[in-house]
N, C-alpha and C positions, 0 to 999 in steps of 0.2 A: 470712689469704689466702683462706680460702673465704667469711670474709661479704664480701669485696670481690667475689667470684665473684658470689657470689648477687646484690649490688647491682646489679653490671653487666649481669645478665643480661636484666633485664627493658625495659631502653633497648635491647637488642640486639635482643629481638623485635618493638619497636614499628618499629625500622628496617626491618627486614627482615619487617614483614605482609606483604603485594604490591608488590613493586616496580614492576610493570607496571600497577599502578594509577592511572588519572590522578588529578589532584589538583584538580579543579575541579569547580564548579556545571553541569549541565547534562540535558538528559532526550534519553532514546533511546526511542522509539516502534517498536517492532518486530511485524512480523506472521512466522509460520512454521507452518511443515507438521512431524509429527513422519513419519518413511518409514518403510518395513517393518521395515528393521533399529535401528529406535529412535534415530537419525539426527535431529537438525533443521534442518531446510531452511529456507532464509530466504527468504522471498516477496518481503518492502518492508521499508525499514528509512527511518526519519525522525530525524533528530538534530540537537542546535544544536551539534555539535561534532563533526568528524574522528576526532580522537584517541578522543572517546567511543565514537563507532559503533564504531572497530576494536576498542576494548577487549572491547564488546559481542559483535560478532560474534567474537572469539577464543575469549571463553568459552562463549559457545551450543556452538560448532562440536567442544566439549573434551565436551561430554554427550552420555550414550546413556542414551534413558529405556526402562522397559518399555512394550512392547505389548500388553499385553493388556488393558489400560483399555478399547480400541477407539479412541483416539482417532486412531489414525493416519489422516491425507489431512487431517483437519481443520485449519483455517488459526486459530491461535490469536493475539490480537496483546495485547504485553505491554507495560506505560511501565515504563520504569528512569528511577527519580529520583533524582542526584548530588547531595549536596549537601555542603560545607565543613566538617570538623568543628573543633570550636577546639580 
């Protein structure tokens, strides 16, 4: 019974990576501001896909970076490349 465990387990976590992850090809072009409270703010956002941009913008908006880099006010702009894996 436990090496069935153990078998199973490992198809359990490939299900359940991110569910909220979409599953397709595509790029998100993002520019943002990081604010005082370590906050990123999204200036412009460019995408060949919907579903990508929201994915994008859910996880931006889930981070709080430190500030004392200095870089806060500065507009930073980022590509996220999706692509298929087999």
């Amino acid at each position: 019974l436990a090496i069935a465990q153990r078998d199973a387990s490992p198809q359990r976590q490939r299900a359940t990576k991110d569910p909220d992850q979409p599953n397709m090809d595509g790029l998100v072009e993002v520019s943002f501001k990081i604010d005082e409270s370590g906050r990123i703010q999204i200036v412009h956002i460019n995408s060949t896909s919907t579903q990508l941009t929201e994915y994008v913008v859910k996880k931006l908006t889930k981070i709080k970076l430190d500030t004392e880099s200095g870089s806060e006010g500065k507009v930073i702009t980022y590509r996220f490349v999706f692509k298929k894996q087999a």
